[in-house]
Backbone as CSV, one residue per row, in Angstrom:
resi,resn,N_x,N_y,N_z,CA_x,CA_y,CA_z,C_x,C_y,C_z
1,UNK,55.974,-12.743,-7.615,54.654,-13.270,-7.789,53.666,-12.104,-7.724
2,UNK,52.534,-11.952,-8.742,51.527,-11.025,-8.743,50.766,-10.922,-7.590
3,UNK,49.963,-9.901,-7.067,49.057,-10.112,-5.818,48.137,-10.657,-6.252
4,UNK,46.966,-10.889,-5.900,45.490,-10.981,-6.176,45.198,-11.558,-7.141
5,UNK,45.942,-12.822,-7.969,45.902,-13.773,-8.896,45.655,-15.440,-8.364
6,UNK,46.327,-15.055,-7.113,46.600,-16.508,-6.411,45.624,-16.450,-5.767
7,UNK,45.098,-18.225,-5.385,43.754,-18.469,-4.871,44.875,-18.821,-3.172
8,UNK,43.624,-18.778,-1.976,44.446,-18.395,-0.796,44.478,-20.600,-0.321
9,UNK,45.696,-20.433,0.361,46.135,-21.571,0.980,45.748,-21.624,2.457
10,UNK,45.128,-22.483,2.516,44.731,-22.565,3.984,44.764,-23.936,4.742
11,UNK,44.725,-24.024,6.188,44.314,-25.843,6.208,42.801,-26.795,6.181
12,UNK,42.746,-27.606,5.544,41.797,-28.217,5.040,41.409,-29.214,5.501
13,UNK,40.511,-30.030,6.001,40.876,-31.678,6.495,40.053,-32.329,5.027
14,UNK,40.658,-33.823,4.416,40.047,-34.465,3.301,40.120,-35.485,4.178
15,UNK,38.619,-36.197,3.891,38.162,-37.243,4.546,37.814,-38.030,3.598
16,UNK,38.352,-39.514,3.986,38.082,-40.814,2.749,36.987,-41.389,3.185
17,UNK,35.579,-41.209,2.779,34.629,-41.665,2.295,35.023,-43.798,2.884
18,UNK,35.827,-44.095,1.696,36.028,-45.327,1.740,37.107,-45.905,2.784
19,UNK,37.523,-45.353,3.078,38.695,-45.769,4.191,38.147,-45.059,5.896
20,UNK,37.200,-44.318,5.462,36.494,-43.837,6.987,38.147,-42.975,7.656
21,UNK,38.904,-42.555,7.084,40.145,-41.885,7.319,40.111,-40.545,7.224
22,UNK,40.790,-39.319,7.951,40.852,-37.942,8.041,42.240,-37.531,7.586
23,UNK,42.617,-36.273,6.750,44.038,-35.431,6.719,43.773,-34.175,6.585
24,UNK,44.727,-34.049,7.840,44.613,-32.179,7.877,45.984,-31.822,6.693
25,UNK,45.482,-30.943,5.681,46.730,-30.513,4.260,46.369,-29.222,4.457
26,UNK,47.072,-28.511,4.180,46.719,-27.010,3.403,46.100,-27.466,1.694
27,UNK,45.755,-26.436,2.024,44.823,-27.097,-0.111,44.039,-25.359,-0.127
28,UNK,43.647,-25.466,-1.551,42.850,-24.456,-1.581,41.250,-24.732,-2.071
29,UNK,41.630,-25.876,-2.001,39.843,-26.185,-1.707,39.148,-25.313,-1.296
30,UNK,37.699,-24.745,-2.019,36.725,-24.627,-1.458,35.441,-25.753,-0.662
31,UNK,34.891,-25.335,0.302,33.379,-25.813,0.522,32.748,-25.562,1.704
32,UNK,31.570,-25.616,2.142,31.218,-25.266,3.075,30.614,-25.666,3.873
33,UNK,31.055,-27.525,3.986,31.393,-28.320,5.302,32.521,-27.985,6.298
34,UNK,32.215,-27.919,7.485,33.268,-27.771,8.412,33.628,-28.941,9.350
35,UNK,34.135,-29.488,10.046,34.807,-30.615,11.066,35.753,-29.743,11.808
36,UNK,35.053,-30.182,13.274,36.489,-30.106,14.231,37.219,-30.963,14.485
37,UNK,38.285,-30.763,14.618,39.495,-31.579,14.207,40.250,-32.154,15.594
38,UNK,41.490,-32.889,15.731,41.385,-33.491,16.943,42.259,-32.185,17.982
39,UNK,42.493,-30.895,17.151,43.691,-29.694,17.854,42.261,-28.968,18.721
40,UNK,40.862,-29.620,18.079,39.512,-28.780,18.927,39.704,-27.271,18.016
41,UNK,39.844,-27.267,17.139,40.009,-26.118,16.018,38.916,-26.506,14.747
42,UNK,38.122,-25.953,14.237,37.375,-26.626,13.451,37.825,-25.741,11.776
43,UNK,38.139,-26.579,11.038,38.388,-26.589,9.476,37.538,-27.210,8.358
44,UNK,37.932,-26.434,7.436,37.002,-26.680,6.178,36.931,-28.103,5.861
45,UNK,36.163,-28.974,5.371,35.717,-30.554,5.148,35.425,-31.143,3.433
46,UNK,36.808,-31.286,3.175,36.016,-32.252,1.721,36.061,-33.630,1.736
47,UNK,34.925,-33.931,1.366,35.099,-35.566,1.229,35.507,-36.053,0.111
48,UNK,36.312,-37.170,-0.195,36.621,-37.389,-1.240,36.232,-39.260,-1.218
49,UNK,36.374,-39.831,-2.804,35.924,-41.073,-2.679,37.130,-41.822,-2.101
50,UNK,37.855,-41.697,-2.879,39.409,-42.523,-2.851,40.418,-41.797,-2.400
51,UNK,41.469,-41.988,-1.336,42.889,-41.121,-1.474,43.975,-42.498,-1.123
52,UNK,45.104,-42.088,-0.426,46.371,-43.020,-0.495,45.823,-43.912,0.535
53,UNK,45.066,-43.836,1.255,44.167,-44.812,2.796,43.504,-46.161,2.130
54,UNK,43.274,-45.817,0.530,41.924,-46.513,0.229,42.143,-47.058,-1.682
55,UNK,42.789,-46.768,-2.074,43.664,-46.824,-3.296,44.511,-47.709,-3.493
56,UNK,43.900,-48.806,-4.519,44.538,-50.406,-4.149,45.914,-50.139,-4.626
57,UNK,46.698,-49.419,-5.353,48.190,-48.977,-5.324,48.820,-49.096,-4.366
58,UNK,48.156,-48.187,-3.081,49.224,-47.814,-2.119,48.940,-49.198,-1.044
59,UNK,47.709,-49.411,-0.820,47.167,-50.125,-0.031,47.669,-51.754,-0.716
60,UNK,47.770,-52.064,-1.546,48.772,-53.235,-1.866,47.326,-54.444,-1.725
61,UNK,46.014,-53.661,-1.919,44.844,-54.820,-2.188,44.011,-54.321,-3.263
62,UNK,44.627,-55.587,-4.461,44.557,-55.685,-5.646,43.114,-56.539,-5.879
63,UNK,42.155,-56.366,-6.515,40.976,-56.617,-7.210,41.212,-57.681,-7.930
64,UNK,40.435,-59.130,-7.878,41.313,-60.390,-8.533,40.162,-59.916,-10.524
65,UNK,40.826,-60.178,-11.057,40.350,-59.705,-12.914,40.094,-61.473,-13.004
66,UNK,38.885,-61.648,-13.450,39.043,-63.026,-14.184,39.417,-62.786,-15.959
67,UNK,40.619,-62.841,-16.095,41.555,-63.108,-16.879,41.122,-64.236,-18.070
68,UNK,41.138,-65.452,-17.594,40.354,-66.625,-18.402,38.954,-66.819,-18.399
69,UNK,38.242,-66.139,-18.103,37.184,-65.785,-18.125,37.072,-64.869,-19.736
70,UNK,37.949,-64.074,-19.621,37.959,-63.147,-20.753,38.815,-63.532,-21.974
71,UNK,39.458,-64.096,-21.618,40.223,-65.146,-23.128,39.550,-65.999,-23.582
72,UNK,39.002,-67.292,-22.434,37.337,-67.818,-23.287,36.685,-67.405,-24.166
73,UNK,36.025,-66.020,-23.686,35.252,-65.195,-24.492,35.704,-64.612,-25.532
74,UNK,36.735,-64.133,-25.534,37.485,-63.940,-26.766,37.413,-65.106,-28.264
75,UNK,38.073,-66.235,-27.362,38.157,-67.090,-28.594,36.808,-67.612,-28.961
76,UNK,36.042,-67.778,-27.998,34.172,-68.280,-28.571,34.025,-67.303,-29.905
77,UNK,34.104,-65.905,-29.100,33.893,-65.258,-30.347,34.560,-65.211,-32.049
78,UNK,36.519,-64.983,-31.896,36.460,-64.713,-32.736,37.678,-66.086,-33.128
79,UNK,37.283,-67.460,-32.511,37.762,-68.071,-32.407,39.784,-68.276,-32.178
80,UNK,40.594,-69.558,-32.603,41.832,-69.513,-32.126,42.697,-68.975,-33.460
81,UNK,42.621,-68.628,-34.701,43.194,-68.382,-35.824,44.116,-67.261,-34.828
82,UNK,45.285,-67.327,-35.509,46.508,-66.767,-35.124,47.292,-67.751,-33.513
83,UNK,46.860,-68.201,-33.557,47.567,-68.557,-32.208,48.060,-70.309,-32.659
84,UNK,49.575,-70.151,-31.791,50.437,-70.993,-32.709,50.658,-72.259,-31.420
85,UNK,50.842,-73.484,-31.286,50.757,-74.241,-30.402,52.079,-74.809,-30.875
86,UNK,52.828,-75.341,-29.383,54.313,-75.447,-29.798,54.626,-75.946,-28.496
């Protein structure tokens, strides 16, 4: 590996905004918020909106879509032609 190409790895804490949640990672984030952390060591601070705390994927809370709401609207508009009843 070249020297002085690579950006430096350090530890970082990312804080979820939406989940009110903390993780200490190595990252190479820049910024120049700091937080002390619970080791009483204080590290660099990014906030972020969303991570795995807060991200209806991991978190398994899904957003309800009104679905027939939007097929209504569909057919008002461009009415039922193509659709076969059986």
């Amino acid at each position: 590996m070249r020297s002085g190409i690579h950006p430096e790895s350090r530890p970082v804490v990312f804080r979820d905004r939406a989940a009110d949640t903390a993780f200490l990672t190595t990252s190479t984030a820049r910024t120049s918020k700091t937080i002390e952390w619970t080791d009483e060591n204080t590290y660099p601070l990014v906030d972020v909106e969303i991570s795995s705390a807060s991200h209806p994927f991991y978190t398994g809370a899904q957003r309800v879509v009104d679905t027939a709401g939007r097929v209504e609207r569909f057919e008002r508009r461009y009415g039922r032609a193509g659709r076969t009843t059986g």
